[in-house]
N, C-alpha and C positions, 0 to 999 in steps of 0.2 A: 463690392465685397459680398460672399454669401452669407446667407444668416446664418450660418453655423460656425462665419469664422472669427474669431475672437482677434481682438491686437490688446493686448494687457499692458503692453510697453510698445515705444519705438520699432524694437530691434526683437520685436517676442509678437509671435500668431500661430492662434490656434489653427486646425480643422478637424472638425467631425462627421461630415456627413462620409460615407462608406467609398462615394465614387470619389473624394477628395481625395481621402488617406491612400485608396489605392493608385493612384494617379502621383502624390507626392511619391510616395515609397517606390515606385516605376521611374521619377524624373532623375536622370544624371546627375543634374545640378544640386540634387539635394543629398547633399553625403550623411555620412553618423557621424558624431562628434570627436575628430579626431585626438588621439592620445599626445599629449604633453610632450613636447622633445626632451629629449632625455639631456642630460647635463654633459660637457663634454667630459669625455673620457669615461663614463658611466659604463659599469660592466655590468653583464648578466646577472639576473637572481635576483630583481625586487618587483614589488606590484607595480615600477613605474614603468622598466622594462618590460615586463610581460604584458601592459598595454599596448608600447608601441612596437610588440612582435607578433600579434594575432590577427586574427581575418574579419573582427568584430569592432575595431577601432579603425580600421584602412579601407582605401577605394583604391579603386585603378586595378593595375597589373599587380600591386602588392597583395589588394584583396582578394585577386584571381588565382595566383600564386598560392595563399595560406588559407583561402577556401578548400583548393583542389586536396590538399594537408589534412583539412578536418573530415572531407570527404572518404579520405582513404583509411582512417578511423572507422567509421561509421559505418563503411563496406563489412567490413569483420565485424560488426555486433548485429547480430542474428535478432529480429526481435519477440521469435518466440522465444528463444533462448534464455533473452532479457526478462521474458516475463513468467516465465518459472523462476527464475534467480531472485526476481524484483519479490516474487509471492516466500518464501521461504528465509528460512530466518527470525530473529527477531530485532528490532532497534528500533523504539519509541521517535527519534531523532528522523524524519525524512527523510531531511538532507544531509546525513551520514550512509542513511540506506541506498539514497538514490547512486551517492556517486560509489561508492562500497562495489554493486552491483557492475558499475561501468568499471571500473578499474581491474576487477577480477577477470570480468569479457576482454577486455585488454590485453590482457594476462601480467599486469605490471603485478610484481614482486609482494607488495605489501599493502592491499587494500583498505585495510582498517589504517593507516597511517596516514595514509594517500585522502582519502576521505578527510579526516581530521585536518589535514592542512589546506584542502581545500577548501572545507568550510569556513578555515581564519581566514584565507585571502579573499574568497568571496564577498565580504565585507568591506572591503576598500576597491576593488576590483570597477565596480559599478561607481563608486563615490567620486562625485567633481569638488574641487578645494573651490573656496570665496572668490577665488581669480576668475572664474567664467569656466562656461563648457568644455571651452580647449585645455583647459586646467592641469586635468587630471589629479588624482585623489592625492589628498592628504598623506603624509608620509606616516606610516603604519609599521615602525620595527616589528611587529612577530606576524603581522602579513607579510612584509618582507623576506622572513624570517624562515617562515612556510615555503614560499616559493622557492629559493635558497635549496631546502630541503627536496621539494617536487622535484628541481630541473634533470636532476641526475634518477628520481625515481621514475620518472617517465622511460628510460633505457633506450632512450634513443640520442646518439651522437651530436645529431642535425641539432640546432638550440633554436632553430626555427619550428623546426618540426615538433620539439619539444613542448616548446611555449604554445602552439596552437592542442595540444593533447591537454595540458594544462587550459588552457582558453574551453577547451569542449567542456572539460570535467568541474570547472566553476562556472559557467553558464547552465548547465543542467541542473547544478545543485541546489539553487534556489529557486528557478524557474518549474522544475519539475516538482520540487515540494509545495510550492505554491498550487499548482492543479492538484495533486491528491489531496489537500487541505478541501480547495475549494470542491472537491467531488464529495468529499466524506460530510464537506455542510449541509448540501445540495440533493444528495442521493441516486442522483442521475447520469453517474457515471462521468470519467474524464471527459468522454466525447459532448455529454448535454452540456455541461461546466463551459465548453468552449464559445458554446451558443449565450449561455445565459452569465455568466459569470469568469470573462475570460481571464485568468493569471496575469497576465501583462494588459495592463491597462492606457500605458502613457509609451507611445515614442517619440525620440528627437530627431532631428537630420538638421544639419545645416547649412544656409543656402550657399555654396561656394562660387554660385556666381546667380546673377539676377535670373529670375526666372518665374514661371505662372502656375498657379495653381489654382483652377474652378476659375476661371476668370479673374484673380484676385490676383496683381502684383505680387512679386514677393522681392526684395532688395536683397542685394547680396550681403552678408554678414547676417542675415535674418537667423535667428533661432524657430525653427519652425517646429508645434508639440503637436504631435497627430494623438487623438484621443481614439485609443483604440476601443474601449468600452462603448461608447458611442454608436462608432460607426460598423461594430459587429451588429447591432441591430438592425441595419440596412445590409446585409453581406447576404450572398445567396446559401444555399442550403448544402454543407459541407464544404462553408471557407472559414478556416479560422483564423482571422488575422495575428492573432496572440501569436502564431508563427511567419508572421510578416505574408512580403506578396513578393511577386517573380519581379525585379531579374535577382532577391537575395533573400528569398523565402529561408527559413531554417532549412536546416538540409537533414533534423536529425527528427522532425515529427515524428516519426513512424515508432523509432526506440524511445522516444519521451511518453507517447500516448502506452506502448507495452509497459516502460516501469512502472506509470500510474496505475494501470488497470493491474498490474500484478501485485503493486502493493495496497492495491483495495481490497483485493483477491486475500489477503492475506489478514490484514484489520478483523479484529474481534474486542468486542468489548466488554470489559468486569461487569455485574449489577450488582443487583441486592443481594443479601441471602437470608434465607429463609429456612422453617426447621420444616421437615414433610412430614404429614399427619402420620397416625398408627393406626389404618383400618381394621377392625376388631373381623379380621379373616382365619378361617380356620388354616390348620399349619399344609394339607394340603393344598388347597386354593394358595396359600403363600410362597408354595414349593414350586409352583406351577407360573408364577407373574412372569419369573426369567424365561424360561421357555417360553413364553406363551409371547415374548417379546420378540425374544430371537427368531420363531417364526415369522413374527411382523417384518422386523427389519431383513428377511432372507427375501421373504417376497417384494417388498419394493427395490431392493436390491438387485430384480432378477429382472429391470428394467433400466438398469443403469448403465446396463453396455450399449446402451443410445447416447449417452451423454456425449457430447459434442465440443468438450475439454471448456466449457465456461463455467466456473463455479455459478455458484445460487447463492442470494442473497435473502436470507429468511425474512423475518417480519421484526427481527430485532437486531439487525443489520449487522447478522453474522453471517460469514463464507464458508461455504460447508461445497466440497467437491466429493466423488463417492468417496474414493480411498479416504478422504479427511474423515468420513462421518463414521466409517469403518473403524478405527483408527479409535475416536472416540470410544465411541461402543465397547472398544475390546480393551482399551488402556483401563477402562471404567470397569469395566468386569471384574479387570486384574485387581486393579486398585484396592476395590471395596473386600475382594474376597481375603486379600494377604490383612487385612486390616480384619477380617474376622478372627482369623485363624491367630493373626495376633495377640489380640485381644482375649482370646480365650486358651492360651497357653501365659495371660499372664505378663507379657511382654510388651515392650511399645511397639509402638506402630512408626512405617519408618516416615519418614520427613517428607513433607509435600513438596517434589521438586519438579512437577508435570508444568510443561509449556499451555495444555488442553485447547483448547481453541483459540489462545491468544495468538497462535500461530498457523502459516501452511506453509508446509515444507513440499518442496520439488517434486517428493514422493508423492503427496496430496494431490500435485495434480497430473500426475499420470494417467494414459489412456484406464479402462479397467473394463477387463477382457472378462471372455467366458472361463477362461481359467481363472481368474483373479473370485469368480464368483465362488468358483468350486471349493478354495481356500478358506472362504471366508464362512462357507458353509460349513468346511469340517471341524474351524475354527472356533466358531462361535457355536453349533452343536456341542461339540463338546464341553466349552466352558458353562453354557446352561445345564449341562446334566450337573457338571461341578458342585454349581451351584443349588441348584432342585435337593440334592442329594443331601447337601451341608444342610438347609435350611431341615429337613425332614429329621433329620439326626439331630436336629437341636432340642433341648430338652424344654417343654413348652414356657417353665417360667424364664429361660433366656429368653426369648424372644421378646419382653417387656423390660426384664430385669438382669438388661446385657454387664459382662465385666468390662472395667476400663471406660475412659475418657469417651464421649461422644453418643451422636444417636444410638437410641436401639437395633437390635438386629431386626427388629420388625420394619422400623422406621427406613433403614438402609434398604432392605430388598423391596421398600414400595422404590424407593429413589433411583435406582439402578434402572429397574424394568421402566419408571417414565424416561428416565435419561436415554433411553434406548430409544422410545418413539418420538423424543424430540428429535434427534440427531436423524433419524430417517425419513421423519417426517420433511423435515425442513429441505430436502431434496426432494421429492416425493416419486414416484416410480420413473418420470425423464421418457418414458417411451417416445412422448411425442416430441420430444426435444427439436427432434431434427425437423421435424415440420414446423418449427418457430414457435410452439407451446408446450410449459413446462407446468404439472401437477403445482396449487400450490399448497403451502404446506398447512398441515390441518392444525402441526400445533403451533401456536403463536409465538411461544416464547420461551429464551433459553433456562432449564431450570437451574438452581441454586444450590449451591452446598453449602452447605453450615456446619457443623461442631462434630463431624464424622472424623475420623485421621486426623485425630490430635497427639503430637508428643509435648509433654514438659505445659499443656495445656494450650496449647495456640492452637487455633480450629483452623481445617483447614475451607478458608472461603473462596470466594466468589462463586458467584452466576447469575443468574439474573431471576428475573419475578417470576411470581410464579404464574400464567394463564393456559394452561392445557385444557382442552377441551373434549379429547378421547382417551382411548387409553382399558386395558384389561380391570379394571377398577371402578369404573363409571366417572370419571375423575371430573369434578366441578371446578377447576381451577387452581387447588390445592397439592398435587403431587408431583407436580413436574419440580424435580432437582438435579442438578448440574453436577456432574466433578468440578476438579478445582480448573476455574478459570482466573486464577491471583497472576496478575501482570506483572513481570519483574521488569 
């Protein structure tokens, strides 16, 4: 026996070393743990039948059969397609996100239902009953119940065809949120995660007739567990076993590893919030911070038509692509300005209902062209004169002793003009992109909102701490603030 292989029981052995697991996973004799016979007369529409209908519980010509099935799915999902879909949006839940995304690529009917039922069945899906491996899972009414529901939402006739569409869309749903988990631990991306921290950890195969593995016997009825965590540490440099080996590797890696990276692409997180100082600036110099902004972020912007479609991950592990950091900047303009003018006619301010960087949408990650620049320029010019203009026409003791709920209008226009060089910064001009190096970014961290755009007294919060380190201001750490980044 080798030292890596474990017998824990009679009828139960391990292996881990890398050339074992890849060797079992290659040998005939060693199948996946076949599904449960179904009871006689048993019709379509439960978790016990959709075991013994998929290409993921079967060997032989059956597997070949409902592989070739899941195959011709997987042909029609595009995976860049996948991973703008996967980045856009919002839903805290992965595994609603994940399969949401495939279902829509699909084009099946009702995505967000489709999803929800997949995530019940996926729960008993995987489960063996007390009776052994061949078991098959515990009887589950509203996993059943799900499925039921699915067979006909899948819109395909074939109930073969059907149940391996279903079989794709609960295999990914837990498997694929298990990697963005383990990426967003890690920081290193789906692809390091698979090196360091693979999602699938344990396989079974059982021996269906006697047979050798590493020189080690193996008896037929054997339970054999390959420890895949293990033995990725001996794997060469771009094999990830988490999606098995030939001859029944996954066949869907390429769209698993895009929804992960699109919905990393997408991830942004709440922080602190924090109130931003009142630089004692004269009312020009004050009038002057938003310009003096907007010029910033126009010129690092005039280097972003290099970007090479991969968002950027700043320093407080928020995704910012150009259009998104745009986006920002200019919802933030809007934002603070409607909230002046409110404020000083006496009126509330309306309700904080900004997604801000909790999200990227499709739009976010669009290429962004020489035109896109030119927009952005007439854009954000002019809202800075807007701006400049308002603040100039304020009457000096407003600027300390604003009307209405929230910070000062002094306090706002420092927050706006840092919010601007966060967001630009944290891309930073990309020129060299394509040469495999990206500017990084000078300010460290996402700023914060506190108690600006308040109605009925609720402030509107999130962002994060405060640590800027430049800025039209001389800023020591203190003025970087965020628009609302509140997670719903």
């Amino acid at each position: 026996m080798s030292e890596t292989t474990v017998v824990s029981d009679p009828a139960t052995m391990t292996f881990s070393r890398y050339e074992d697991v890849t060797a079992a996973l290659a040998d005939p004799a060693l199948v996946p743990l076949p599904a449960a016979p179904l009871a006689p007369g048993a019709g379509p529409g439960t978790v016990a039948w959709l075991r013994s209908a998929v290409a993921r519980f079967s060997s032989g010509e059956p597997h070949a059969r409902r592989r070739a099935l899941v195959l011709a799915d997987l042909e029609r999902l595009d995976p860049a397609r996948l991973r703008v879909a996967a980045a856009g949006g919002f839903e805290p839940d992965v595994r609603l996100r994940v399969v949401r995304v495939l279902a829509a690529e699909l084009g099946l009917a009702d995505p967000e239902a489709v999803a929800r039922d997949v995530a019940a069945v996926s729960r008993a899906y995987f489960a063996d009953t007390p009776a052994g491996p061949a078991g098959g899972p515990a009887a589950d009414p509203s996993a059943d119940a799900a499925v039921a529901r699915l067979l006909p939402a899948m819109g395909d006739g074939d109930e073969e065809s059907a149940a391996n569409r279903i079989g794709l869309l609960v295999q990914a749903c837990d498997a694929t949120a298990a990697l963005v988990e383990a990426a967003r631990r890690h920081g290193d991306g789906p692809a390091g995660v698979l090196r360091s921290d693979p999602p699938v950890r344990t396989m079974r195969r059982l021996a269906a007739r006697a047979t050798e593995v590493g020189g080690v016997a193996v008896p037929a009825g054997t339970l054999v567990l390959l420890d895949i965590a293990a033995a990725q540490a001996g794997a060469p440099e771009g094999v990830a076993l988490t999606f098995g080996a030939p001859p029944r590797s996954c066949p869907g890696r390429s769209q698993a590893l895009a929804i992960a990276e699109g919905i990393q692409y997408g991830a942004s997180d709440p922080a602190d919030t924090e109130t931003p100082p009142a630089p004692d600036l004269g009312k020009a110099e004050l009038a002057a911070l938003v310009p003096e902004m907007v010029d910033h972020v126009l010129a690092r912007a005039a280097g972003w038509t290099a970007w090479d479609g991969r968002p950027t991950v700043n320093g407080d592990g928020r995704t910012y692509a150009p259009h998104k950091a745009l986006r920002r900047i200019t919802d933030h303009l809007i934002d603070h300005l409607a909230e002046f003018e409110a404020r000083l006619a006496g009126e509330p301010t309306e309700p904080d209902r900004w997604h801000a960087s909790g999200i990227t949408t499709p739009a976010d990650l669009a290429p962004f062209t020489i035109a896109d620049l030119d927009e952005a320029r007439s854009r954000l010019t002019r809202l800075a004169g807007i701006w400049s203009r308002r603040v100039a026409a304020l009457p000096d003791e407003r600027l300390d002793d604003s009307p209405g709920t929230g910070w000062s209008f002094r306090q706002i226009v420092c927050h706006v003009s840092e919010a601007g060089y966060y967001y630009a910064d944290s891309l930073g001009h990309l020129a060299d992109q394509a040469g495999g190096a990206t500017e990084p970014a000078e300010s460290a961290t996402e700023p914060a909102e506190g108690a600006a755009n308040t109605t009925g007294g609720a402030a509107n919060t999130t962002g994060g701490p405060t640590d800027v380190t430049r800025g039209p201001l001389g800023a020591t750490g203190d003025l970087a603030n965020d628009p609302v980044e509140t997670v719903r």
